[in-house]
ChimeraX commands (.cxc) that place a marker at each C-alpha (Angstrom):
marker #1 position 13.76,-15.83,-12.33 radius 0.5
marker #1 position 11.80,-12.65,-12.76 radius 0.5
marker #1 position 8.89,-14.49,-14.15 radius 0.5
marker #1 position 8.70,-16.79,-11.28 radius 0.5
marker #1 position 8.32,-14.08,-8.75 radius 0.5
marker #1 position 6.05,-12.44,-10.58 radius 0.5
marker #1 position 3.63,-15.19,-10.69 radius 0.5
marker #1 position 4.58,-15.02,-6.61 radius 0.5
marker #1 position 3.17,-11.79,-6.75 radius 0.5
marker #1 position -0.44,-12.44,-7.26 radius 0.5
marker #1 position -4.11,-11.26,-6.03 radius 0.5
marker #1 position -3.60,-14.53,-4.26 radius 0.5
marker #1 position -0.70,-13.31,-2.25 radius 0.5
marker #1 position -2.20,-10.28,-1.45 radius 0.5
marker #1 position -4.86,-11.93,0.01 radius 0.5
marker #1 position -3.27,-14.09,2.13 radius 0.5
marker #1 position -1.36,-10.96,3.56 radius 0.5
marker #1 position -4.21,-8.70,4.18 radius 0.5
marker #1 position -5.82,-11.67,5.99 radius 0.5
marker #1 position -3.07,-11.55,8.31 radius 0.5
marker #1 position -3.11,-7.79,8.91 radius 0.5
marker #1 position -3.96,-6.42,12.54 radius 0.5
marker #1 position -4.63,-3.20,13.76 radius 0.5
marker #1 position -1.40,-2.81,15.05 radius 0.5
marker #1 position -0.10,-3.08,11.92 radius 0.5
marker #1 position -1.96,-0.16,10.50 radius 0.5
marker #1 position -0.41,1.76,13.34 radius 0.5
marker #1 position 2.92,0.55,12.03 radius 0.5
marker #1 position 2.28,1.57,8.31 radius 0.5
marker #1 position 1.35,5.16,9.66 radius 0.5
marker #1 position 3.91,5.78,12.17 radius 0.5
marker #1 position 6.47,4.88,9.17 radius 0.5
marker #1 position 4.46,6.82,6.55 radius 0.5
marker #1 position 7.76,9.85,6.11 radius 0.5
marker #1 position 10.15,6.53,4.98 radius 0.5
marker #1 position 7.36,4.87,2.70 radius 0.5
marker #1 position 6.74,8.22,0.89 radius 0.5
marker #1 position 10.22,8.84,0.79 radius 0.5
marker #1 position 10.82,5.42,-0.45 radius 0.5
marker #1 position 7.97,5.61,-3.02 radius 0.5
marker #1 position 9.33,8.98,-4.25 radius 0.5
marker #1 position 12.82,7.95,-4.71 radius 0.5
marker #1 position 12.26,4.61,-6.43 radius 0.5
marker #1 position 11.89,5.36,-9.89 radius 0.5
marker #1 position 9.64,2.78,-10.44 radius 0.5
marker #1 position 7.39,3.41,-7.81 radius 0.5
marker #1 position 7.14,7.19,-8.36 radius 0.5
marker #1 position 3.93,7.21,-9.91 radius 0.5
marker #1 position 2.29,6.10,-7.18 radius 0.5
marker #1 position 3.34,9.43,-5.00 radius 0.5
marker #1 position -0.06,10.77,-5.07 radius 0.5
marker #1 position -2.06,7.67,-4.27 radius 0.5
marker #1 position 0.33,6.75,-1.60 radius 0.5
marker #1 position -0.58,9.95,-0.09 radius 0.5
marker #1 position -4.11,9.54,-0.42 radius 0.5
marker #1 position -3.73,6.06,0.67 radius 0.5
marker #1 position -1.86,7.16,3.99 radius 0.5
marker #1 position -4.91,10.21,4.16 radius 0.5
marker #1 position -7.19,7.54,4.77 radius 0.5
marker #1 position -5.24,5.19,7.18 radius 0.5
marker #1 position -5.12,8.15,9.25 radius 0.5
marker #1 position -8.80,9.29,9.02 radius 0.5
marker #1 position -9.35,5.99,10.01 radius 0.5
marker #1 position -6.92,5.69,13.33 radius 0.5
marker #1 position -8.82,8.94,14.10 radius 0.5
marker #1 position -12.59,7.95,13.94 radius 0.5
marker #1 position -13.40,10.41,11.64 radius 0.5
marker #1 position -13.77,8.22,7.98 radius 0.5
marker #1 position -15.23,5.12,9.27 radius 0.5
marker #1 position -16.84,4.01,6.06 radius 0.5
marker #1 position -14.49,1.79,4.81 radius 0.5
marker #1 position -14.07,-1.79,4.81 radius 0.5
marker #1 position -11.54,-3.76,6.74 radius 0.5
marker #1 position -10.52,-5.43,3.77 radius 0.5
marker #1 position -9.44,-2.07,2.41 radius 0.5
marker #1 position -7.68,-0.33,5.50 radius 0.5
marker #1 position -5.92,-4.12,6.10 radius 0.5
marker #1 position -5.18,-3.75,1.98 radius 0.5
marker #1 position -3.37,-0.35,2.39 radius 0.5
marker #1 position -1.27,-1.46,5.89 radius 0.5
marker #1 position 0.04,-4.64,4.24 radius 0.5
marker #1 position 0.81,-2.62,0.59 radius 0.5
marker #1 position 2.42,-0.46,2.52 radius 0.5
marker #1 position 4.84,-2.32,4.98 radius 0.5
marker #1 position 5.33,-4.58,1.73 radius 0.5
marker #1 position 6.98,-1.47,0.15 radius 0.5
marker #1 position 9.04,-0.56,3.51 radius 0.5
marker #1 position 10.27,-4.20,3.87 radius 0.5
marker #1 position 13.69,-4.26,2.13 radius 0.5
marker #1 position 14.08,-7.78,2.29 radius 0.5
marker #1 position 10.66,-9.00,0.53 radius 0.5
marker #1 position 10.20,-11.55,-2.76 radius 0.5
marker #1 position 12.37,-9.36,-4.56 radius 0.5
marker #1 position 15.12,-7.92,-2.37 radius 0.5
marker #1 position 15.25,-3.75,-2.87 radius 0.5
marker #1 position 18.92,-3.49,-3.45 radius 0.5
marker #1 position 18.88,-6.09,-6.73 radius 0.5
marker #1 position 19.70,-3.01,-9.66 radius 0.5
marker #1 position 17.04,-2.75,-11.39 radius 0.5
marker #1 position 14.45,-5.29,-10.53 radius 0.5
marker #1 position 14.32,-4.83,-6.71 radius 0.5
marker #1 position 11.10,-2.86,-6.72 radius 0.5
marker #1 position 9.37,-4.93,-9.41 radius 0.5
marker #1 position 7.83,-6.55,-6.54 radius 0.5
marker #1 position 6.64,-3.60,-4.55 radius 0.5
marker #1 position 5.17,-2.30,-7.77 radius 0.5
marker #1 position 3.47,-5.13,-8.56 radius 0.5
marker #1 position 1.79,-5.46,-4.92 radius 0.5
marker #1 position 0.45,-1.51,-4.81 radius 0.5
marker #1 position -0.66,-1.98,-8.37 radius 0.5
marker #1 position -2.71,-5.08,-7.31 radius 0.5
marker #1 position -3.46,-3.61,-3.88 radius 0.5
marker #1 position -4.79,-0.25,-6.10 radius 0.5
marker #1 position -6.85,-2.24,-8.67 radius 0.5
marker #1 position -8.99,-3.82,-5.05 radius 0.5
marker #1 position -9.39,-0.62,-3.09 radius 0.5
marker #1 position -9.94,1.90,-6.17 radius 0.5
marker #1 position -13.51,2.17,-5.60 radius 0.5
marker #1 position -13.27,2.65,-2.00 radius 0.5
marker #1 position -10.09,5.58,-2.59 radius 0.5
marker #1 position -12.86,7.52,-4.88 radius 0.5
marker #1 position -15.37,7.28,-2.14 radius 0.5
marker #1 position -12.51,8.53,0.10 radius 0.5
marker #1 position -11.87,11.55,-2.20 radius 0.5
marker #1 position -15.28,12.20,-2.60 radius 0.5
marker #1 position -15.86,12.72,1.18 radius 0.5
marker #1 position -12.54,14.60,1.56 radius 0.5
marker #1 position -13.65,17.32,-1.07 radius 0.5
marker #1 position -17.06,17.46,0.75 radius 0.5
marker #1 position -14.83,17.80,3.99 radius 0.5
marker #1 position -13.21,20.85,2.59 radius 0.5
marker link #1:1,2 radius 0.2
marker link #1:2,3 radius 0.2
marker link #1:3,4 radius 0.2
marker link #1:4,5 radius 0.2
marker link #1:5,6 radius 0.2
marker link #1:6,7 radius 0.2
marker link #1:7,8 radius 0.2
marker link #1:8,9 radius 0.2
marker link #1:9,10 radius 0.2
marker link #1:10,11 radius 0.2
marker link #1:11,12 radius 0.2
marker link #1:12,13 radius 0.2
marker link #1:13,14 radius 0.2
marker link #1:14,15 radius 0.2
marker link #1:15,16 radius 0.2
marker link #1:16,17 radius 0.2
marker link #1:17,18 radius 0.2
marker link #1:18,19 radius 0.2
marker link #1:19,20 radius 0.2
marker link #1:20,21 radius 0.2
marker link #1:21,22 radius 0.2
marker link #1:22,23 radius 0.2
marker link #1:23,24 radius 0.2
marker link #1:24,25 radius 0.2
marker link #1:25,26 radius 0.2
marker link #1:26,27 radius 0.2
marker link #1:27,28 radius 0.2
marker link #1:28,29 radius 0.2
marker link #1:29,30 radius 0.2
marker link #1:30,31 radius 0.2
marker link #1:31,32 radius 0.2
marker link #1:32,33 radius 0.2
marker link #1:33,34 radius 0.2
marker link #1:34,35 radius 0.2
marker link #1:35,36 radius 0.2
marker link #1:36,37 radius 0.2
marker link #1:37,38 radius 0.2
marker link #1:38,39 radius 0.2
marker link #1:39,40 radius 0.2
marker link #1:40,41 radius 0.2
marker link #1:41,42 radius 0.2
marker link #1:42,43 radius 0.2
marker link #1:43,44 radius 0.2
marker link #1:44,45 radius 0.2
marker link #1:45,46 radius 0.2
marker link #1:46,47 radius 0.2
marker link #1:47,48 radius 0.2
marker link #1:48,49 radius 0.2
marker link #1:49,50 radius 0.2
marker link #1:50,51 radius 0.2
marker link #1:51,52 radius 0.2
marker link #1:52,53 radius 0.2
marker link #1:53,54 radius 0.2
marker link #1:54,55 radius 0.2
marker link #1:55,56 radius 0.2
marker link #1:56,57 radius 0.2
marker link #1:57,58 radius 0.2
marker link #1:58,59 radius 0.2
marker link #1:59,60 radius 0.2
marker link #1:60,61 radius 0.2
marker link #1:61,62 radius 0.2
marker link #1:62,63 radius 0.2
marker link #1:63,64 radius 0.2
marker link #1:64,65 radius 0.2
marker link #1:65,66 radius 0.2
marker link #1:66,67 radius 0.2
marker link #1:67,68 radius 0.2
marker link #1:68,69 radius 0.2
marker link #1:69,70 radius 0.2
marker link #1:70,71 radius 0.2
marker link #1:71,72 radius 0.2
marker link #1:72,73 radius 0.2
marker link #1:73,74 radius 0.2
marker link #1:74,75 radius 0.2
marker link #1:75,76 radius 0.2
marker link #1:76,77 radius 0.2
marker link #1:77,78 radius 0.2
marker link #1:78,79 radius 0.2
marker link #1:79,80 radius 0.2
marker link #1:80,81 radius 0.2
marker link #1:81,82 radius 0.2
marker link #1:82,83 radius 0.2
marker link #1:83,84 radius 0.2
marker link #1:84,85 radius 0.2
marker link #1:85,86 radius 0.2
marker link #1:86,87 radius 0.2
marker link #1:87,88 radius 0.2
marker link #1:88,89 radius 0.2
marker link #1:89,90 radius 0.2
marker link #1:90,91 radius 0.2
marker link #1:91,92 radius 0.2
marker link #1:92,93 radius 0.2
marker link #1:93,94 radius 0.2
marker link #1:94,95 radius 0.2
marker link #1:95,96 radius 0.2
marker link #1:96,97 radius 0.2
marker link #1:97,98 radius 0.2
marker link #1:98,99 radius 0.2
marker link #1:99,100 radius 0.2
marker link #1:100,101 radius 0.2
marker link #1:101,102 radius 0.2
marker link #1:102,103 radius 0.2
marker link #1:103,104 radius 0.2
marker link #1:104,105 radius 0.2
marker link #1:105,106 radius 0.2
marker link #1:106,107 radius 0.2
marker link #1:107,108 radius 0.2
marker link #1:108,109 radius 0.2
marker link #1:109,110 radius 0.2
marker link #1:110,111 radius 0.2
marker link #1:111,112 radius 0.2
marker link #1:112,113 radius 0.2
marker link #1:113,114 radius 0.2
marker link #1:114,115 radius 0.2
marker link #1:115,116 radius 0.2
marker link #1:116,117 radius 0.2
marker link #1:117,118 radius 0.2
marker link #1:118,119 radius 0.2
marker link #1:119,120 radius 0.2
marker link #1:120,121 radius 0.2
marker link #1:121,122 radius 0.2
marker link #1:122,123 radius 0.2
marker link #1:123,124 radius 0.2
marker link #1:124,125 radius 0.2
marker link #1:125,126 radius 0.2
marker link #1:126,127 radius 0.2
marker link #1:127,128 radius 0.2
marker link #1:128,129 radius 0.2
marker link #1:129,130 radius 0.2
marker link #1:130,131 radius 0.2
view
């Protein structure tokens, strides 16, 4: 079973999804960004991504604000559908399964991280300069 949603869980998928994000739904990501975090934080599994969930939710809000506007679509849309991936308890791999219910939501911010890396350096780069 495990191995079968995990091949579910492909750059694929996430490409499909980010094709179908909307600028409302970056507004949604944001406005929920205190029970993400606290989700990320609290899932074992997910806990290393803490600090690049923060970062990630740094730029979505930049963004919404007009003041970091150098970023692909592609990338904002990338974050917003990570994101409301990891809030959705109910996605491929159900939250509340012990043990393998944020397999999923692991697998789509490590995918989601390996497209936008590039872009969340450029990101930190212009945030230290900001300082």
């Amino acid at each position: 079973m495990l191995s079968k949603k995990k091949k579910e869980i492909d750059e694929e998928y996430l490409k499909k999804g980010v094709a179908k994000v909307k600028d409302g739904d970056v507004e949604i990501a944001a406005k929920n960004q205190d029970t993400i975090e606290d989700k990320i934080v609290n899932a074992s599994a997910l806990r290393k991504y803490t600090e690049l969930g923060k970062l990630m939710f740094g730029m979505l809000q930049d963004y919404r604000k007009g003041v970091y506007s150098s970023v692909p679509w592609f990338t904002i849309a990338s974050i917003a559908f990570a994101l409301l991936y990891v809030l959705n308890p109910l996605d491929l791999m159900p939250d509340f399964i012990p043990g393998l219910g944020y397999v999923d939501d692991f697998a789509i911010l490590t995918i989601t991280l390996r497209f936008i890396e590039t872009d969340l350096h450029k990101y930190l780069d212009w945030k230290l300069e900001e300082e």
